[in-house]
N, C-alpha and C positions, 0 to 999 in steps of 0.2 A: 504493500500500500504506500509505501515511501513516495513525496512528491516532492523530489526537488530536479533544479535544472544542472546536468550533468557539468564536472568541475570542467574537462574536456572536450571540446565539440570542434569539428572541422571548419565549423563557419557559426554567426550570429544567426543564421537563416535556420538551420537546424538547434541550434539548442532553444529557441522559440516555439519552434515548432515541437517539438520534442516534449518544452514544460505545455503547451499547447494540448498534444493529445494524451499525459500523463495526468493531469487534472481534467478532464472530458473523458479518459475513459474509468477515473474512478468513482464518479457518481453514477454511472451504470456498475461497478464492480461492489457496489455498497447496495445497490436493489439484487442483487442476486438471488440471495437467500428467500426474497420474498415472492408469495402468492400473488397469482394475480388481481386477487381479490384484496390484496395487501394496498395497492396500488391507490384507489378510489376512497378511502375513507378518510374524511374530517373531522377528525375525534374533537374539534373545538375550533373557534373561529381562528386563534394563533397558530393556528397548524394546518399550513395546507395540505389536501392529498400530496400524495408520493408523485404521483404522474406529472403532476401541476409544476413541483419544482424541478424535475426535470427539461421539463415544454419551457418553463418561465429563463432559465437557463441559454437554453438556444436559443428565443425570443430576444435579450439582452442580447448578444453576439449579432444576431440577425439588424435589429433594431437601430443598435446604437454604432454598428460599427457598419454592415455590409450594403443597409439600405442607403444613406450619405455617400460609403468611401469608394464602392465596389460597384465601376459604370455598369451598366446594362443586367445589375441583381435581380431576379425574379424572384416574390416571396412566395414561402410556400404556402399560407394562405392567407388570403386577406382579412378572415376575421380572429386573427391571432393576435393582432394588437388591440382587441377590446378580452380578450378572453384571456391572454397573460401578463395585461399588464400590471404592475403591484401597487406604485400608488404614484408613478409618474403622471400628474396636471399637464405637463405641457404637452401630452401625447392624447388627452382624449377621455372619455367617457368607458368606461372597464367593469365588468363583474367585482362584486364587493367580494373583499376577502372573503365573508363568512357565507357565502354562496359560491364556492369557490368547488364544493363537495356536493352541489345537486348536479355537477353537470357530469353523463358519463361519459360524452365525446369531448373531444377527441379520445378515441381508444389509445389504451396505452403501447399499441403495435404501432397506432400512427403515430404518437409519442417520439417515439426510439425510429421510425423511418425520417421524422422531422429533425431529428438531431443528429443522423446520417447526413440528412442533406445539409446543412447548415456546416458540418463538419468539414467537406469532400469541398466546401466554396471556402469555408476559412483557411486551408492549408493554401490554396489556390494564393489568396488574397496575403497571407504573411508573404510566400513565396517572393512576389509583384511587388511589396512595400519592404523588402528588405534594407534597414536602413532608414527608413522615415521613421525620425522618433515618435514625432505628435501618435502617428498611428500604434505605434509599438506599447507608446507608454496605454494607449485605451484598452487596444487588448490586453494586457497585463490588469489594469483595472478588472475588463470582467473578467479575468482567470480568478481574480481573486474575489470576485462577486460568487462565482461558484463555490468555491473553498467555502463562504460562507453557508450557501446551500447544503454544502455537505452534510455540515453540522447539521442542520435544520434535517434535513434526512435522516440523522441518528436519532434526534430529541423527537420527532413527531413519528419516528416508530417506533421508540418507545412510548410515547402517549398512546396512540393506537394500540400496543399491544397491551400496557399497562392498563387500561380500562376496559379489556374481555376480559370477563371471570374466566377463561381457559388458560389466561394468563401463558399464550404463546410464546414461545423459543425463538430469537433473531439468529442466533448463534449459539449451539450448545458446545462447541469446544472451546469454548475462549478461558483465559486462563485465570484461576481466581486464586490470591493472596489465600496466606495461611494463615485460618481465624487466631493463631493460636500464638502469635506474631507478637514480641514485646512490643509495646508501646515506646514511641521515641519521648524524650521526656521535650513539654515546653519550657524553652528558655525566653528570656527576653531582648533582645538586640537593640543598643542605644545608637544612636542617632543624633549628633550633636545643631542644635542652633543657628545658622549661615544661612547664605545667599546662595541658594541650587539654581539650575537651568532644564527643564523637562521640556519635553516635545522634541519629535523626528527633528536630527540634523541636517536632512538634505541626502544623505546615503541611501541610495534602493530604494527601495518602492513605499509607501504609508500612504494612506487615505489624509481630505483632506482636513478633517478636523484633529490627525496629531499635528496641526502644524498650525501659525510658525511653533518653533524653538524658543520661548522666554523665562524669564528670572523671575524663581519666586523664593520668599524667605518661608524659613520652617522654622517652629520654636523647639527645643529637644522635646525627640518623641522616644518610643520605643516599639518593636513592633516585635509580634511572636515570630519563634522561628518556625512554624510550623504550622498549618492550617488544624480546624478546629475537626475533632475527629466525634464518632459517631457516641461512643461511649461517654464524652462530654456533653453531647448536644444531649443526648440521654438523660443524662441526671438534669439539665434544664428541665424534661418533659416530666420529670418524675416529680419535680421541685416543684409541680404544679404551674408552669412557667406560661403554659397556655392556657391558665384561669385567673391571670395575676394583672390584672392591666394598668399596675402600674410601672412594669416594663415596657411595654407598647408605646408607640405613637399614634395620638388618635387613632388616623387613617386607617394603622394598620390593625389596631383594636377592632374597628369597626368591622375592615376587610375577612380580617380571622374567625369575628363572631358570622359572617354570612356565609363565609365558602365551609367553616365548620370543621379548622384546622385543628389537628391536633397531635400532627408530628409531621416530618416532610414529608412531601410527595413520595409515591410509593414504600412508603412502612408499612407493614399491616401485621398485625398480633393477630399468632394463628393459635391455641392455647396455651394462653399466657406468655410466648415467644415472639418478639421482634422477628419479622424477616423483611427484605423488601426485593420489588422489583429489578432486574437487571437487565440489558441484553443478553446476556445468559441464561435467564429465566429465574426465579425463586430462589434467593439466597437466605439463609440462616444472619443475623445481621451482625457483620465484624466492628467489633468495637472501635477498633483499629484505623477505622479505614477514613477518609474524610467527610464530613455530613456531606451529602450532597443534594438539590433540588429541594433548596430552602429562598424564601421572596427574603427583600429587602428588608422587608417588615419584621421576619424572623431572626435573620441576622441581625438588625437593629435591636431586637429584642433580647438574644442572648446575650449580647455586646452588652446590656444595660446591667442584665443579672448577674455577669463575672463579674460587672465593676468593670468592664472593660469600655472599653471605643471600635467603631469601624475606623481604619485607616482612611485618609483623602487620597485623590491616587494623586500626589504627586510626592508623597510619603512612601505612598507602594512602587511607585518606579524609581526613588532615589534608591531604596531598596536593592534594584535589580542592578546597582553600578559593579562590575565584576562579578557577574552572576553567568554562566554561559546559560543559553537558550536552548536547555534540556527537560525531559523530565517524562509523564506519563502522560505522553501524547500523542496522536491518531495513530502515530507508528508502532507504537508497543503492542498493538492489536488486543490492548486491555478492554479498552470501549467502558471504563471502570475505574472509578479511583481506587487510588492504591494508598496502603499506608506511607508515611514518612520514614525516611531513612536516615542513616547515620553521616551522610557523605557531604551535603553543606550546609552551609548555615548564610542565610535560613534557605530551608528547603519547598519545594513547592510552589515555588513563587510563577515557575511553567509545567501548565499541565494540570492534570487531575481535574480540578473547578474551576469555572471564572470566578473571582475572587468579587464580592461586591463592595465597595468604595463608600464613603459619603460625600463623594462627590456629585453634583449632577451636571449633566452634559451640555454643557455649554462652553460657546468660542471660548478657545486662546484670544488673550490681548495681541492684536494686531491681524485675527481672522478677517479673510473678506469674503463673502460668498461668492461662488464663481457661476459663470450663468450655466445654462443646459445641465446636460446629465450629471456631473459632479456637484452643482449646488444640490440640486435635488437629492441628491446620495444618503448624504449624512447631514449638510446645511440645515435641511428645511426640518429634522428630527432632532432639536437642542431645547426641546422642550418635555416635561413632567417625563423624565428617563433620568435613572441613576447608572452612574459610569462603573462598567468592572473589567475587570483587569487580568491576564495572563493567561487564557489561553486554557482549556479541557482537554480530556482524554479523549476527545472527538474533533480536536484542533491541528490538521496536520501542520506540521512542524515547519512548511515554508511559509504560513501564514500569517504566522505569532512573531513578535517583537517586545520591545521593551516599552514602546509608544504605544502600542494599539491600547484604543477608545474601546469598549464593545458598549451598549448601551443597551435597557430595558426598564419599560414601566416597574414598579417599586413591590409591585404584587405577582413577578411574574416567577416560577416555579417548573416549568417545563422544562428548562435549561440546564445545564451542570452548574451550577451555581451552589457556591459555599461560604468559607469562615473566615479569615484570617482577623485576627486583635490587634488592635495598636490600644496603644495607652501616652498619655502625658505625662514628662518627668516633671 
């Protein structure tokens, strides 16, 4: 599953094309496993079917790159830009997300023959532009719009499978941590006082809200070495922590009392036993391991009950200064957090969960929206979304950096999403 662009390549024309059809053929390599019947279901308006994100996928490439760049392009159908498109205004009138699962056409054969075709004209088209940046750098953008998709392929089949009481298998061989696994001990990591600089420096590829690059001051903080594990969030839930509101934030008080929360997403006590959902299927639940698919509101919430704090992310990326860009991610073929290890400090910091911030997603000082598809991207969404940070076990590994933004409403729990503490010295 490794996605990266080969160190050695005989031309720039091939290692393009190369990270080109290696990210294009692993979002078909990650529906494998699944029915066809897999394919069409909307287990919730945040989740599109399966078929969708892949259609929506070669839609993007078609749309933004081949309809403008590529003279005499014939699309493969005309009513494709009201049926995938996501929430681009400047394109048109489109199916609402959450109708996105009453439609069964397109079939998911003409699916996979539309992203054939789309395929067979983009090699065409690098080929021909070899060498124009402007165009190089957009395709590189949607390569990395699908990367995102990917993820959303992992998180929304596991929703899907998560909500059939049959409680379906994605993959029964994948490999699981041993329950039995000492716990890594958390420590504290200080963080002294000064004038930091966060955001993309201008090297390789970031979207555009890590950028620009500006100075911000930090007072001494300290942050855990280590993401908050399952056996901690535990005693939260045992402490009564989800009857207690005065850990809560309004909001999320209110939020918890409706959706009728009372431990993350996919936990369920089978007699008197914690187990939860996995791509795996049914696990016994490791203490060990990191919470994962907890909202903003719960992490805020634990945070309150240790006496702890959520980290700002510019706390959590000063963090990552000599950190190399490793860990349990999409490449370990975990598809699962994993406990923490002995080998850095702090650890975790890529991989396993996006870590949630208390930041929310708004410009850098000196942002400008930029017009067409790139404002629209990530621009026009710097509103009611909390910023998180580093990257899941469903992140391939050329995707993540130490800049990236990822961004979600403050209730949302589908995701890999977990812990990390910071505190004030």
């Amino acid at each position: 599953m490794l996605i990266t662009i080969p160190d050695s390549q005989p031309s720039k024309e091939l290692s393009l094309s190369a990270y080109y059809q290696q990210v294009r053929q692993l979002s078909e390599q990650i529906c494998q496993p699944l029915e066809i019947e897999d394919y069409v279901v909307q287990s919730m308006p945040d989740a599109s079917p399966i078929k969708w994100h892949l259609a929506h996928t070669a839609w993007f490439f078609e749309t933004f790159i081949l309809v403008p760049y590529f003279q005499g392009y014939s699309v493969f159908h005309p009513k494709y830009d009201y049926l995938l498109n996501s929430y681009y205004e400047s394109l048109g009138e489109r199916v609402a997300a959450a109708q996105r699962g009453t439609l069964s056409r397109p079939t998911v054969a003409e699916v996979y023959r539309y992203r054939a075709y789309v395929d067979e004209v983009m090699q065409s088209f690098i080929a021909e532009n070899l060498g124009n940046s402007e165009l190089e750098s957009l395709i590189i953008i949607a390569l990395h719009h699908e990367q995102q998709h990917q993820e959303f392929l992992f998180t929304n089949i596991k929703h899907i499978f998560g909500n059939n009481p049959l409680r379906p298998v994605y993959k029964p061989d994948l490999p699981t941590p041993n329950p039995a696994s000492v716990g890594k001990q958390l420590d504290w990591l200080d963080y002294p006082a000064q004038l930091y600089e966060i955001g993309h420096d201008g090297e390789g590829f970031a979207f555009d809200n890590e950028q620009p690059r500006h100075r911000v001051y930090l007072q001494d903080y300290q942050l855990a070495s280590r993401l908050v594990t399952n056996g901690e969030y535990l005693e939260f839930i045992q402490a009564g922590g989800y009857n207690n509101p005065d850990y809560w934030l309004s909001e999320g008080w209110k939020t918890a009392r409706y959706q009728n929360w009372k431990a993350p997403l996919y936990w369920e006590q089978i007699d008197g036993d914690w187990w939860l959902m996995t791509l795996g299927g049914m696990r016994p639940l490791n203490e060990n391991e990191p919470v994962c698919h907890v909202s903003f509101y719960e992490a805020d919430a634990y945070a309150r009950w240790a006496g702890k704090r959520l980290p700002t992310e510019a706390e959590w990326e000063i963090a990552t200064t000599n950190v190399p860009v490793e860990g349990n991610l999409l490449e370990s073929g975990m598809l699962h957090p994993a406990p923490a290890t002995e080998n850095t400090q702090p650890d975790q910091l890529f991989g396993d969960v996006w870590e949630w911030t208390n930041s929310t997603h708004q410009p850098y000082p000196g942002y400008r929206l930029e017009a067409g598809i790139v404002g629209e991207y990530n621009g026009k969404l710097m509103c009611n979304r909390l910023v998180l940070r580093g990257g899941s076990c469903v992140t391939p590994l050329s995707h993540i950096r130490p800049t990236y933004r990822n961004f979600y409403p403050p209730s949302t729990r589908w995701q890999f999403t977990g812990i990390r503490l910071a505190d004030t010295c």
